[in-house]
N, C-alpha and C positions, 0 to 999 in steps of 0.2 A: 517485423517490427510493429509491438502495437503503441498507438499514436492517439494522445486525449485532446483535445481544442477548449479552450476556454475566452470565451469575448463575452460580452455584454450585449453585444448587437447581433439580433437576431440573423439579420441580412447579412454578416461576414461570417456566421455560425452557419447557416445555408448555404451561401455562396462556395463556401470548402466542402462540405459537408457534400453538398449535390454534383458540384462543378468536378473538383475532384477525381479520376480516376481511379479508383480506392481497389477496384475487381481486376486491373491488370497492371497493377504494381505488388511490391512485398509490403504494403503495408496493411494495416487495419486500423480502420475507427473505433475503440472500443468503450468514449463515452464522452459526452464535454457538457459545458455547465456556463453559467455568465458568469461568475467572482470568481476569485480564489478559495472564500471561505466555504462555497458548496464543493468546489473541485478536489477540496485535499481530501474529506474523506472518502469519494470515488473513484480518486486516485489511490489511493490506497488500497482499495479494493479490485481495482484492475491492475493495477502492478503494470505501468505502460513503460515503453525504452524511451520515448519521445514525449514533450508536454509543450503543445504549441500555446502561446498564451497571448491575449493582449497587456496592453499597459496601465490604460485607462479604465477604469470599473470600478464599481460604487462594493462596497462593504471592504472586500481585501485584493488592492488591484495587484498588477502582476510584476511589480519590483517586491512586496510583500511576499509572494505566493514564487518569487523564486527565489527568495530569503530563505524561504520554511523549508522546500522541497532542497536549497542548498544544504541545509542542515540536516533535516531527517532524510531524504533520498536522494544523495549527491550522486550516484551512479545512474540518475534519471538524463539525459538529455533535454536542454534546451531550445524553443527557438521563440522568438520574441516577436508581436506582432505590433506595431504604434503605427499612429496617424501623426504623429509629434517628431518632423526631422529634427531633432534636439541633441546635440552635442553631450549635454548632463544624461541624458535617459540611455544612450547608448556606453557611457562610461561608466555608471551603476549597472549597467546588462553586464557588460566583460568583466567586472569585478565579483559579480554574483556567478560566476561562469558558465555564462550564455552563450550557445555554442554558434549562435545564426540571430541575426538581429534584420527584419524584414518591416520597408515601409509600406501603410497601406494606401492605394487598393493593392492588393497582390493576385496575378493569375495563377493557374495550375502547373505552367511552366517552372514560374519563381519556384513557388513551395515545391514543389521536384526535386527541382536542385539542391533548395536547403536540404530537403528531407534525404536526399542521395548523400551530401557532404555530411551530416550528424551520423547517417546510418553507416557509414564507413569506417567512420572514426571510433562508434562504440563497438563496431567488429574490430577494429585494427588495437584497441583498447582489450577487448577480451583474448584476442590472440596473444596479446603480447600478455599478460596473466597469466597466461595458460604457461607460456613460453616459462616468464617469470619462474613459476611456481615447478614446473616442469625441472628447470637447472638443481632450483635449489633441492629437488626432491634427490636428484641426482649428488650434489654436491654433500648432503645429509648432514652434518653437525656444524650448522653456520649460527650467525644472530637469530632468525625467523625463530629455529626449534628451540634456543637457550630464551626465546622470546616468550614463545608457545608454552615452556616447562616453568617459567616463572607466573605465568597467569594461570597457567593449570594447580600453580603451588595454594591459591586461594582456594578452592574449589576441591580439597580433599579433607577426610574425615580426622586428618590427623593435624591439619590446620589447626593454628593459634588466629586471635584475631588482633592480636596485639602486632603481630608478625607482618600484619598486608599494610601498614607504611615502610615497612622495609621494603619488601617488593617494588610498590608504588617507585619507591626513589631507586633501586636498583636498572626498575625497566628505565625511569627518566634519564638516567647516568648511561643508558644504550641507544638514547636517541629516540628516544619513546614516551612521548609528552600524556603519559595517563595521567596525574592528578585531575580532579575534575570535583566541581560542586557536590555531584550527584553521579551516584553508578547504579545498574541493576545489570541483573546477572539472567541469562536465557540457556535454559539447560534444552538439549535438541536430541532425540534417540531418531535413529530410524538404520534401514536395512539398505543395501549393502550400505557398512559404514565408511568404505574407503572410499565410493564414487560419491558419497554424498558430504563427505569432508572436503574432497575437495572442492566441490561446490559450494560447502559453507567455506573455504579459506579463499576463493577466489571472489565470492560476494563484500569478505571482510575487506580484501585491498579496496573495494569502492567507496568504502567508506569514508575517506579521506581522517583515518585515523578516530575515527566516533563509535566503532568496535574493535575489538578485540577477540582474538578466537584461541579456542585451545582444542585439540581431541582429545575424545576419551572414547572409553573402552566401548559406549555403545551407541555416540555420534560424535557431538560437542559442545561445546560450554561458551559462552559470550559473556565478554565482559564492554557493558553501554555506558557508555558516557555522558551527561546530561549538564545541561546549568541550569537549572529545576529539576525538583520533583516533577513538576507539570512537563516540560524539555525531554528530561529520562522517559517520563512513561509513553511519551507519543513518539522518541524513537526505538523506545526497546518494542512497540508493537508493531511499529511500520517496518524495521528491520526481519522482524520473526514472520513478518507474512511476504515479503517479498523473499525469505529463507525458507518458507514452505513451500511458494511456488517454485521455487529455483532447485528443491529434492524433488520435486515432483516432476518437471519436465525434465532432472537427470533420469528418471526412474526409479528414484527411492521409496520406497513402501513402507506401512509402518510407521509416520512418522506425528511423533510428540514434541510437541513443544510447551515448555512450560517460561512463565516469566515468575522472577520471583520480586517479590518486596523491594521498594526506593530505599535504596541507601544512602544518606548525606553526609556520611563518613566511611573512609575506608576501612574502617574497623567492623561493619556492616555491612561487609562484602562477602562476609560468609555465610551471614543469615539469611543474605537475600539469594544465593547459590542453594542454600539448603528449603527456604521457601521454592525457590523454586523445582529444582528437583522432587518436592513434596508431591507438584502441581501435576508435574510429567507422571511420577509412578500414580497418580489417582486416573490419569487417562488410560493405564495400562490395566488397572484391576478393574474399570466402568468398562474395557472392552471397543472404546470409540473409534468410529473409523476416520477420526478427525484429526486435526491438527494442533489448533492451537486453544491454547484457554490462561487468562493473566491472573498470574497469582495475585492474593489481597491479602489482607491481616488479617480477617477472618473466617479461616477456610471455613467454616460452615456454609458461608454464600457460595461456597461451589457446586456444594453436594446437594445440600437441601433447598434455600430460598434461591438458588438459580432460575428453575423451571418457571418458578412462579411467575417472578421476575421478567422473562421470555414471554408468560402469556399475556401481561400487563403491555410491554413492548408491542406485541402483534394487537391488543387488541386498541391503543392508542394508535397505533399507523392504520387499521382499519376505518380506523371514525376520523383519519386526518389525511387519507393516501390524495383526497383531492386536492388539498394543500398545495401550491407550485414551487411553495419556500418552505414546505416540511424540506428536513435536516436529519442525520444522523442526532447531533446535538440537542437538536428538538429532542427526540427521543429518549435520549437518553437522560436530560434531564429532569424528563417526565419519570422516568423511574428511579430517578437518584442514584446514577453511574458516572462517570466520568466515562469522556467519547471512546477512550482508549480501551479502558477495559470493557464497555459496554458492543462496543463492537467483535472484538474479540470473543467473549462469550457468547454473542448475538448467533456466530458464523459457526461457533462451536456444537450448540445445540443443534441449532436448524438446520444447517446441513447448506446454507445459505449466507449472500453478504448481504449486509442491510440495504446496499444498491438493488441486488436480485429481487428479494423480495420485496420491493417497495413497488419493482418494475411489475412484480406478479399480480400484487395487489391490483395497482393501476391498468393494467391488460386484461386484467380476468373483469374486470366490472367494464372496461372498454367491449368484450364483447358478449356481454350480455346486454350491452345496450345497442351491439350492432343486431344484436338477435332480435331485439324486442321493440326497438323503435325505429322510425324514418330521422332521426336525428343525423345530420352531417357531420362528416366526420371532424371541421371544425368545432361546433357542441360538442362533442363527443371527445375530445382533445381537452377540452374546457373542464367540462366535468370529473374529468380521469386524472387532473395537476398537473395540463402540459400548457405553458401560456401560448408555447410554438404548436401550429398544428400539424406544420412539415416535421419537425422531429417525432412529434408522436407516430406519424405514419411509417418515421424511419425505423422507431423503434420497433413497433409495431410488424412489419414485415423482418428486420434482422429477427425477433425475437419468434415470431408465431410462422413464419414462411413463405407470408404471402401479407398483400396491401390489404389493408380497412373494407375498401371495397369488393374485394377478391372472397374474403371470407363472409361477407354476407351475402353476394351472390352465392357461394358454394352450398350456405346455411338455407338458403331460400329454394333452392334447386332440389335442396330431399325431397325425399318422399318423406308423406305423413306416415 
């Protein structure tokens, strides 16, 4: 199970972090941050089962920031950390569906337990999916596929567009509350297509009904549901990358994913299936060995001003990696993207998520200054955009192998 921390105070972000037994349990640390507003796009890009958070914190605290991840990554687990024994804060935690509500200080013991009770629950959650999905595969012409053949009805070339409020009310008359402000449509190819559907149908029941899945002949098709344009595009991107890592650890190969065009009417459900679709076969004739890239209205930006675009991106995080409150969003508004699609194509090109290589940047200058100067590894934390000097050393060793110190003795010990 991987597991993200997000507090504000350095001291309870160390004291988990270090205290912790993280090397002989099943968990893993794989990033944490102070707010919420740094956390979602990190979390995004780790894709954790777990999101431990506080309450308290300054830009987007953690009734916020379990608002958003209710919304766009409701199959995430929760666990809630406050210094406030508050009646009100633990009644907004169970309605946000907060799985563990912990007061602070907490020891390693506590968070065990939380962390054993969530972890159970999201195995006993995926079993019973499996199970789920399992019957009905057995049982074979129930609701699910009369479900499955009406959202696939959108999504073919012989489609009307006058036709998808029919559908629309057809699936609501089944118990199937799709009308929605805003749709976009995520067309997915990849190899084997039967193990990797059912990984994309067992992701969609986490959804808590905010996708829709359908197969087809060379993966599947999603139909996202949004109350914005702004709403659709940050969950049709968070959806499509925790759907790439989820073909990916099935072992599916080959895989494309394309988003296509916000649509603020159903009637524009098929343009944005075929936008999409556009996106997927352009990654199949480029040859990429990638995954994902969000369609836009002007596919020219994909093909041609992308690259550009990418080098503007690296060479602003260059001249800003010291930054401790550089952002994805920084970023991207520096190049006039929106965070969604700009990280999406970030990760496309590069071969990297804007987390990774923000970490490269910041390491790779960490150790040329462990090469080149007697600077402390505090300075040296400093310099590199870490305010914490313990996390940079954390990072630091997860990332390169060894501690700050380790590597500049081993640097010192060559030969000339």
């Amino acid at each position: 199970m991987k597991v993200f921390l997000v507090d504000d105070e350095i001291v309870i972000r160390e004291g988990i972090r270090e205290s912790f037994p993280w090397e002989e349990t099943s968990y893993t640390l794989v990033g944490e941050a102070p707010d919420g507003e740094m956390a979602l796009p990190m979390i995004r890009d780790t894709n954790p089962d777990i999101v431990i958070t506080d309450i308290k914190m300054p830009f987007m605290d953690g009734l916020e920031l379990c608002r958003t991840l209710r919304a766009q990554m409701p199959w995430i687990g929760i666990i809630v950390l406050s210094g406030y024994d508050e009646f009100e804060y633990a009644r907004q935690c169970i309605q946000l569906g907060v799985r563990e509500y912990l007061l602070k200080p907490i020891n390693a013991a506590d968070l065990k337990e939380a962390l054993d009770k969530i972890s159970k629950q999201i195995i006993e959650e995926r079993k019973s999916l499996e199970h789920a999905s399992s019957l009905r595969a057995r049982m074979g012409n129930d609701g699910k596929f009369l479900k499955e053949k009406l959202i696939g009805s959108l999504f073919t070339d012989e489609a009307v567009e006058e036709d998808a409020e029919n559908v629309i009310k057809q699936l609501a008359s089944m118990g199937c509350p799709v009308p929605s402000p805003c749709y976009v449509v995520v067309d997915a190819a990849f190899i084997p297509t039967d193990v990797g559907q059912e990984a994309a149908s067992l992701l969609t029941e986490t959804s808590n009904g905010v996708v829709h899945n359908s197969p087809s002949r060379t993966g599947t098709r999603l139909l996202v549901l949004g109350e914005s344009n702004a709403d659709a595009e940050e969950k049709a991107y968070a959806f499509a990358t925790s759907l790439s890592q989820e073909l990916e650890r099935a072992g599916c190969l080959n895989i494309r994913i394309g988003i296509g065009e916000i649509a603020d009417d159903s009637k524009q459900i098929l343009h944005s299936f075929k936008t999409a679709r556009h996106i997927r076969h352009l990654l199949v004739e480029r040859k990429d060995d990638g995954a994902l890239v969000l369609g836009v209205r002007e596919m020219g930006d994909v093909n041609d001003e992308t690259p550009s675009v990418i080098n503007d991106a690296k060479l602003y995080m260059s001249q800003n990696f010291s930054n401790p409150n550089l952002m994805l969003p920084d970023v991207a508004n520096a190049v006039n993207m929106s965070k969604s699609r700009f990280s999406a194509v970030f990760s496309q090109y590069t071969g990297q998520t804007f987390t990774e290589y923000l970490i490269y940047l910041r390491l790779s200058k960490a150790k040329e200054l462990l090469r080149t100067t007697n600077y402390k590894s505090s300075q040296i934390a400093h310099e590199t955009g870490y305010n914490d000097s313990h996390y940079f050393s954390y990072i630091f060793k997860k990332t390169i192998g060894m501690t700050p110190s380790e590597y500049r003795s081993q640097y010192n010990n060559q030969p000339e």
